[in-house]
C-alpha positions, 0 to 999 in steps of 0.5 A, spaced: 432 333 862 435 330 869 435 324 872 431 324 879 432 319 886 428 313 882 429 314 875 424 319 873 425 325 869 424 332 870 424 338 865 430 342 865 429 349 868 430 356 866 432 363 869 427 368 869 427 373 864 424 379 861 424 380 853 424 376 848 427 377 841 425 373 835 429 374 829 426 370 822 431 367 818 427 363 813 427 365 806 420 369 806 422 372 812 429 374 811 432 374 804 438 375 804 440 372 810 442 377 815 437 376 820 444 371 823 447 376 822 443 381 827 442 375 832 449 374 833 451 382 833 445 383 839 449 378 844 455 383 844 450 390 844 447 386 850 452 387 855 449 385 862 442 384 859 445 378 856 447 375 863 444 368 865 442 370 871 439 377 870 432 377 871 432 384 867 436 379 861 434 379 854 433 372 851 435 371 844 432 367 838 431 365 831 425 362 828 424 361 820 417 365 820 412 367 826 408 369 820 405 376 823 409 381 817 402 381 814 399 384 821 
């Protein structure tokens, strides 16, 4: 967050992007703890895709469980 003329604050802002890939890392999801793994090996595969200022770019994260395996 950024302080504004006055005190008060804003939320910080994010470039545009058009993907965005979710790789679960909990137990359930993700048992033999590979998924770090894939998620640090996709910023190399990237290339320009993973540049900030890409409005194309492929933003990456991780989550311990969206909970749709079952669907």
């Amino acid at each position: 967050m950024t302080n504004q003329p006055g005190g008060t604050e804003t939320a910080p802002n994010q470039t545009p992007y058009a993907r965005h890939i979710f790789f679960c890392v909990g137990s359930y999801c993700d048992p033999r703890g590979e998924a770090q793994t894939l998620y640090r090996r996709l910023a190399g595969k990237l290339g320009e895709l993973a540049d900030y200022y890409n409005p194309e770019r492929v933003k990456r994260g991780t989550t311990s469980c969206l909970g749709v395996c079952s669907g």
